[in-house]
TORFI-224560 format. One record per atom (N, C-alpha, C): residue in three letters; x, y, z; atom name; residue number from 1. Coordinates in nm, 3 decimals. Layout:
N
{"ALA", {X, Y, Z}, "CA", NUM} ...
# end
This chain:
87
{"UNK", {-3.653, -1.646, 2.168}, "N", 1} {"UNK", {-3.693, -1.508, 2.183}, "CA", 1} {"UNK", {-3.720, -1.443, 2.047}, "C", 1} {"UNK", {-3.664, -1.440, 2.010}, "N", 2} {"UNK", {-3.662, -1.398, 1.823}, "CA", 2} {"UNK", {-3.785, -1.428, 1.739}, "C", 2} {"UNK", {-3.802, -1.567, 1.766}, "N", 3} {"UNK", {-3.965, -1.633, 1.743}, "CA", 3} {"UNK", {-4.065, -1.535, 1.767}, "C", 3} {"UNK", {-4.069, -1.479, 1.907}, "N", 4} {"UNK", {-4.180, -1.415, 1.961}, "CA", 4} {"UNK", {-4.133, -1.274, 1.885}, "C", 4} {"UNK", {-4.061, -1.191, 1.867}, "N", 5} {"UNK", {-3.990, -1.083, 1.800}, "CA", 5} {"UNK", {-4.017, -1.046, 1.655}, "C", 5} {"UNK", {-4.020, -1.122, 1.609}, "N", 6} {"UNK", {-4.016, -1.090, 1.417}, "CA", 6} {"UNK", {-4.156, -1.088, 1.425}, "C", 6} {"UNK", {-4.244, -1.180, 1.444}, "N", 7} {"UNK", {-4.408, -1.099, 1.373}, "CA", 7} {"UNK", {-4.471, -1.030, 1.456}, "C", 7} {"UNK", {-4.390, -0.970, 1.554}, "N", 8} {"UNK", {-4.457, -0.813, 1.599}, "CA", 8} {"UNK", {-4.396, -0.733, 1.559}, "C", 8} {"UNK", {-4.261, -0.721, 1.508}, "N", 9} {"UNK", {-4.285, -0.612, 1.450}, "CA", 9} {"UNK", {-4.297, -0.613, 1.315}, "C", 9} {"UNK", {-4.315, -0.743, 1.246}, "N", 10} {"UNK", {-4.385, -0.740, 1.092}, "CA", 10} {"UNK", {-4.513, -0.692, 1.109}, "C", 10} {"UNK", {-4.615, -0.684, 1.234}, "N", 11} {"UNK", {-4.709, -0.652, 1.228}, "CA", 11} {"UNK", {-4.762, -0.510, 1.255}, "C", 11} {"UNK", {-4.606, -0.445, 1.355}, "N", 12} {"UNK", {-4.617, -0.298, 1.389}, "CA", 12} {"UNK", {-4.540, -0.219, 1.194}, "C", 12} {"UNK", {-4.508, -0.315, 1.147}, "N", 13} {"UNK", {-4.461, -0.270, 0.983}, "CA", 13} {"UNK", {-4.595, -0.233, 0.897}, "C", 13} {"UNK", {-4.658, -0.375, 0.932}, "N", 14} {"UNK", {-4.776, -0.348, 0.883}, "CA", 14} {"UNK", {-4.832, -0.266, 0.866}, "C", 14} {"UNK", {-4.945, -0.225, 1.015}, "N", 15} {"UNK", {-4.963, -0.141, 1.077}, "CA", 15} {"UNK", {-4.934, 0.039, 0.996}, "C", 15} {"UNK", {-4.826, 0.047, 1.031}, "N", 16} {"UNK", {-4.816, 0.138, 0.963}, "CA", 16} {"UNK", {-4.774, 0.177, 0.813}, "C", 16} {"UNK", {-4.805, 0.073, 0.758}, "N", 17} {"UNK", {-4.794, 0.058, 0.601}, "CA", 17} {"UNK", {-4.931, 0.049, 0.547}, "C", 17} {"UNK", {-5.026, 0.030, 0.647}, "N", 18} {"UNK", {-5.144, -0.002, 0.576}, "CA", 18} {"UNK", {-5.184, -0.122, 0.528}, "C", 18} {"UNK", {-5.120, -0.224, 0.525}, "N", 19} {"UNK", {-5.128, -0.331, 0.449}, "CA", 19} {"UNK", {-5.164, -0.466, 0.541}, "C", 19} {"UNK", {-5.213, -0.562, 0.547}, "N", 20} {"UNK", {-5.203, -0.667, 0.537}, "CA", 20} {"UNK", {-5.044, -0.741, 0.586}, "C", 20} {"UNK", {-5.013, -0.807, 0.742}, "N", 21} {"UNK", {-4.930, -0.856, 0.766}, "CA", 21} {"UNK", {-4.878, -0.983, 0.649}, "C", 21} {"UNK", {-4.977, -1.011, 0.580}, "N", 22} {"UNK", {-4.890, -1.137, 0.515}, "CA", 22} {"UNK", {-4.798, -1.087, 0.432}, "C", 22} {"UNK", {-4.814, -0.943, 0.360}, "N", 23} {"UNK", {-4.768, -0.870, 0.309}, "CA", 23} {"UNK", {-4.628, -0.839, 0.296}, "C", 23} {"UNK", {-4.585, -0.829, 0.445}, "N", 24} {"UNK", {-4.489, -0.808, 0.514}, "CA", 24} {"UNK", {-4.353, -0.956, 0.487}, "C", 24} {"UNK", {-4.257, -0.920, 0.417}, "N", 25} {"UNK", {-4.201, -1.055, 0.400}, "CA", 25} {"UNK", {-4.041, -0.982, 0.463}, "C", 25} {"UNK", {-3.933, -1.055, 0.488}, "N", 26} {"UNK", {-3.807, -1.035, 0.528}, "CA", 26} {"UNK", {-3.762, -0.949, 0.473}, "C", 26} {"UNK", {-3.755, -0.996, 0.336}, "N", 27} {"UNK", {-3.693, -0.888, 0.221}, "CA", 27} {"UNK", {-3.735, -0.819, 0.181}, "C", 27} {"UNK", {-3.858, -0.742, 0.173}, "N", 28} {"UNK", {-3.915, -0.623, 0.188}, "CA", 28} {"UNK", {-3.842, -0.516, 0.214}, "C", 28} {"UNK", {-3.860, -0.391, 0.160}, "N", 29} {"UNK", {-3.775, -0.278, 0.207}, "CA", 29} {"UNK", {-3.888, -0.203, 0.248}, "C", 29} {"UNK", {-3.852, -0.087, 0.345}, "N", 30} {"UNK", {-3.992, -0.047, 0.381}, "CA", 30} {"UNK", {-3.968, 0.025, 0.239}, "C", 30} {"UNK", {-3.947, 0.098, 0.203}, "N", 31} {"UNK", {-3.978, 0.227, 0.040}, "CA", 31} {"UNK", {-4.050, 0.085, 0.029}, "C", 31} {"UNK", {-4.051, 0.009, -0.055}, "N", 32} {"UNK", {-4.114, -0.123, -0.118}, "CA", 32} {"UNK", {-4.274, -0.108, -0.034}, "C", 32} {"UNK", {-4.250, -0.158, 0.097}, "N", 33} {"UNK", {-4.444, -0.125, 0.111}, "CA", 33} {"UNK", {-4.503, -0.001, 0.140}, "C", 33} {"UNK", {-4.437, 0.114, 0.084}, "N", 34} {"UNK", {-4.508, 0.235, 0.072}, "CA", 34} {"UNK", {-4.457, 0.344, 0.191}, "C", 34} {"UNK", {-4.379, 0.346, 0.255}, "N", 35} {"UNK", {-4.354, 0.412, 0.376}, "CA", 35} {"UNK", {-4.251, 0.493, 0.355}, "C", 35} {"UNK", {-4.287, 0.641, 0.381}, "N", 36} {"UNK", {-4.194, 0.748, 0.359}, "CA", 36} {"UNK", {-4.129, 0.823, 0.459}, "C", 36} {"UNK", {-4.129, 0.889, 0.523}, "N", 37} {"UNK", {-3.989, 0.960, 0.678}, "CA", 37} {"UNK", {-4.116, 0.930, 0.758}, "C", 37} {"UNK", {-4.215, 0.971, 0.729}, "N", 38} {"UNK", {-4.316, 0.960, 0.885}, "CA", 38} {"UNK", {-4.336, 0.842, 0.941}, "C", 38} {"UNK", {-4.379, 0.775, 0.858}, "N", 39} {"UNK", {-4.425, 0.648, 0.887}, "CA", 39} {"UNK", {-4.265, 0.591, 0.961}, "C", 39} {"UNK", {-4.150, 0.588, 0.896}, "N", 40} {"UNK", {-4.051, 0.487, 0.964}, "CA", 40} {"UNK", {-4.038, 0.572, 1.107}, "C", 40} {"UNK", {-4.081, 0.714, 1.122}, "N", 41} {"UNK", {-4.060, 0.754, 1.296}, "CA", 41} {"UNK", {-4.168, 0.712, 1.388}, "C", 41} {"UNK", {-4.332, 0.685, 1.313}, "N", 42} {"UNK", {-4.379, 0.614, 1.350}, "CA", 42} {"UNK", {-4.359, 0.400, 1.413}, "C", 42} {"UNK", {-4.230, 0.377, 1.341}, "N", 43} {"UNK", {-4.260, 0.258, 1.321}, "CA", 43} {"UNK", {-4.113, 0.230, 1.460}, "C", 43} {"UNK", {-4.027, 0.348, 1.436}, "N", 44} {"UNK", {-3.978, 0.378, 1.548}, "CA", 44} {"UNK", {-4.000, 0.407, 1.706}, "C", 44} {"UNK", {-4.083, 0.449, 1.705}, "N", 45} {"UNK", {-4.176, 0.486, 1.805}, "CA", 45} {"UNK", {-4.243, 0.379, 1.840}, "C", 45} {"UNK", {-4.301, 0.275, 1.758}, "N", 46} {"UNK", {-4.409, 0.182, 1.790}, "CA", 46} {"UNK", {-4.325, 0.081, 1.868}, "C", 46} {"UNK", {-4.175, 0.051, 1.795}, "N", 47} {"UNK", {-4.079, -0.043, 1.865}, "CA", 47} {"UNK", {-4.021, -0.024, 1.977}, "C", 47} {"UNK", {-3.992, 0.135, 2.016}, "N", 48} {"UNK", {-3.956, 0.116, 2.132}, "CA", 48} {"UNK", {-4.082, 0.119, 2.189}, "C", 48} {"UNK", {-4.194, 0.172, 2.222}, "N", 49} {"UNK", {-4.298, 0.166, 2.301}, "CA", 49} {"UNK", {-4.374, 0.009, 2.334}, "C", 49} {"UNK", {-4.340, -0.095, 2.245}, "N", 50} {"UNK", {-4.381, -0.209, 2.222}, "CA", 50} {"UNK", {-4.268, -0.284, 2.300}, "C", 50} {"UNK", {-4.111, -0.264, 2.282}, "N", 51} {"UNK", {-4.002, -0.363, 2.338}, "CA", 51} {"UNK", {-3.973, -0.287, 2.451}, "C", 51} {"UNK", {-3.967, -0.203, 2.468}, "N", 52} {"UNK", {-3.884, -0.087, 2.599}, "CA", 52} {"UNK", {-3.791, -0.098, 2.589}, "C", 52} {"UNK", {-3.684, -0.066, 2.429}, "N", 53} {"UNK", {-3.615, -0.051, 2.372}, "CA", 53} {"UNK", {-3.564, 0.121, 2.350}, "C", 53} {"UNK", {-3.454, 0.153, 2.302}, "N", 54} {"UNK", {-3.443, 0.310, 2.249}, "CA", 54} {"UNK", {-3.343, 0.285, 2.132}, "C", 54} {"UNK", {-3.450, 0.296, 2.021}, "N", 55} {"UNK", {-3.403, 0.280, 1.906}, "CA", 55} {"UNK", {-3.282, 0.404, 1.892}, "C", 55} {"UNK", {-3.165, 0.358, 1.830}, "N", 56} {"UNK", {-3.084, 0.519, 1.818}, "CA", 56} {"UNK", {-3.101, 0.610, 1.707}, "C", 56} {"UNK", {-3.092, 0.696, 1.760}, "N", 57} {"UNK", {-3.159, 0.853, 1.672}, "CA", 57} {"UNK", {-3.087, 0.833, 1.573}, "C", 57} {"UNK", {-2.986, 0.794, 1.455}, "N", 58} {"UNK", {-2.974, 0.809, 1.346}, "CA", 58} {"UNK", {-2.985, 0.664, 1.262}, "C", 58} {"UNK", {-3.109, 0.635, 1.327}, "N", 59} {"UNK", {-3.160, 0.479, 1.274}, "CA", 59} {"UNK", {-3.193, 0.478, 1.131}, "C", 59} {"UNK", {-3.199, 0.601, 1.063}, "N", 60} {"UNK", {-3.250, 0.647, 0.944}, "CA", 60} {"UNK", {-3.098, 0.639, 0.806}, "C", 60} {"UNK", {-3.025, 0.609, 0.906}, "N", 61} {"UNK", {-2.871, 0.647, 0.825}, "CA", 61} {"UNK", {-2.755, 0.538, 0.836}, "C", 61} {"UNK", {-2.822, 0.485, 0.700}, "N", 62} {"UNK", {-2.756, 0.282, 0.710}, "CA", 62} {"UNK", {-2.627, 0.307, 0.735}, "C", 62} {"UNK", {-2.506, 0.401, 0.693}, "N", 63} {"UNK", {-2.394, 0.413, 0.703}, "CA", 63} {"UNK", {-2.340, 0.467, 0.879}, "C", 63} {"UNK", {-2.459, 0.450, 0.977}, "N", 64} {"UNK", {-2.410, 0.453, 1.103}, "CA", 64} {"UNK", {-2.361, 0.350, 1.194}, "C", 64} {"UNK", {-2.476, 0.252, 1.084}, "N", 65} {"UNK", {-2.371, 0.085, 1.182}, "CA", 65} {"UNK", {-2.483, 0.039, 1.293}, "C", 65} {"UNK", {-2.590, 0.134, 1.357}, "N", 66} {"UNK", {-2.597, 0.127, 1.488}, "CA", 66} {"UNK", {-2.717, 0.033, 1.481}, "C", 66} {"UNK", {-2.852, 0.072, 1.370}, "N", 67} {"UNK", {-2.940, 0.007, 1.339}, "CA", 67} {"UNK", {-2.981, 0.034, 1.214}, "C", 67} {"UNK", {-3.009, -0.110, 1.103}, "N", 68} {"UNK", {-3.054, -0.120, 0.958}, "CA", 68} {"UNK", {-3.187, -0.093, 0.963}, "C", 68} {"UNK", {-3.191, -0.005, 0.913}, "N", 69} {"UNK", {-3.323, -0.064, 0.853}, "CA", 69} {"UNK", {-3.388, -0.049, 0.683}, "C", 69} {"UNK", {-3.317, -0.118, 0.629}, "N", 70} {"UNK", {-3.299, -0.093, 0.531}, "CA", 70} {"UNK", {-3.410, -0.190, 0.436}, "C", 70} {"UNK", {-3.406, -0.327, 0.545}, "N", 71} {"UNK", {-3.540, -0.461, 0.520}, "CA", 71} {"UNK", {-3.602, -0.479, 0.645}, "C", 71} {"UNK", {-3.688, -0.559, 0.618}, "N", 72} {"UNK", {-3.783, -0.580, 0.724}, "CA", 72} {"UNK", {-3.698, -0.661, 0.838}, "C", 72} {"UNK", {-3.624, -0.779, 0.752}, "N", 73} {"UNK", {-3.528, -0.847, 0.793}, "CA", 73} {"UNK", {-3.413, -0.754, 0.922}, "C", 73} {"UNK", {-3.347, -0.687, 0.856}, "N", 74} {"UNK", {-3.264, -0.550, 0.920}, "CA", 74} {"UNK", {-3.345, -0.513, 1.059}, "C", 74} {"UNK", {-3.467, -0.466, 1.046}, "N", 75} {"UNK", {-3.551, -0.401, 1.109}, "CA", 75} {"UNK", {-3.545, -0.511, 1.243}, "C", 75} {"UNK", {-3.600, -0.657, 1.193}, "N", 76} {"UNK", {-3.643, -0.743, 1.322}, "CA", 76} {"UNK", {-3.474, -0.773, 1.358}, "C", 76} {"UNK", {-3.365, -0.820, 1.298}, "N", 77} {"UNK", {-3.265, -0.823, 1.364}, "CA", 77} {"UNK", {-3.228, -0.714, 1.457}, "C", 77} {"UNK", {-3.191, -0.568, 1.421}, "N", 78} {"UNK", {-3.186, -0.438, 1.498}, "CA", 78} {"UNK", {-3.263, -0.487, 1.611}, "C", 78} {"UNK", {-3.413, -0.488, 1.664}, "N", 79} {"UNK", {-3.492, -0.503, 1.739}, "CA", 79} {"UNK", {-3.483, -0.628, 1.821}, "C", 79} {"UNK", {-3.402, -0.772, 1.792}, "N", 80} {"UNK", {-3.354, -0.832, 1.874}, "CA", 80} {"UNK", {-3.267, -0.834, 1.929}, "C", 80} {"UNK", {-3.134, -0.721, 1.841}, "N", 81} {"UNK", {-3.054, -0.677, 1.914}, "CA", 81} {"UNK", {-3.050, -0.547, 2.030}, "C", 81} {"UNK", {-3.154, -0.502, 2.053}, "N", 82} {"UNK", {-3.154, -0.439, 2.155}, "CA", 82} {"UNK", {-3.245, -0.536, 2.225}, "C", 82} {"UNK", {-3.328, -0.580, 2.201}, "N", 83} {"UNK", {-3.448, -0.621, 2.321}, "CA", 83} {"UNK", {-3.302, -0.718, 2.423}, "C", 83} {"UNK", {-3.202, -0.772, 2.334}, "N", 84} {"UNK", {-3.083, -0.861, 2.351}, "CA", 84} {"UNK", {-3.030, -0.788, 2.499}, "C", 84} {"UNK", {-2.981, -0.684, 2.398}, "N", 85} {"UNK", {-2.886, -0.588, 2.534}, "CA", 85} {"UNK", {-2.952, -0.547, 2.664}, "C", 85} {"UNK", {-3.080, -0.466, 2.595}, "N", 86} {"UNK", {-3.152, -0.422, 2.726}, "CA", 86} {"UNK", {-3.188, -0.520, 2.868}, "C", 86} {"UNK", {-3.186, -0.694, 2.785}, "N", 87} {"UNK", {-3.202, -0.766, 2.901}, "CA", 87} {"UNK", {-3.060, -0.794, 2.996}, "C", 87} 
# end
């Protein structure tokens, strides 16, 4: 499952980074490919609308525990861990 998971949303990262998916590597931080508060509520938005997921509202605030997103890495783990639960 995870397989199918990580390069969609390296590509919904993309996407809203502007850039080129190859671009997009694990360790990447989003600040690193250019993305400032809009874009990560955009990129929020794109994941749950894409997984039928509900990312939690203080996804923005690494010291909540609930979801990282701090790397791209962070980002696709978070996102297999709900697509995880929700099933």
């Amino acid at each position: 499952m995870s397989d199918d998971i990580r390069p969609q949303v390296r590509a919904i990262i993309a996407e809203q980074a502007m850039i080129d998916v190859d671009q997009v590597t694990q360790d990447s931080t989003l600040d690193a490919l250019g993305l400032d508060s809009l874009g990560l509520v955009e990129i929020v938005f794109a994941i749950e609308e894409q997984f039928g997921v509900t990312v939690p509202y203080n996804a923005n605030d690494p010291s909540s525990g609930e979801f990282d997103i701090s790397s791209v890495k962070a980002v696709e783990d978070g996102v297999i861990r709900l697509v995880t639960e929700e099933a």
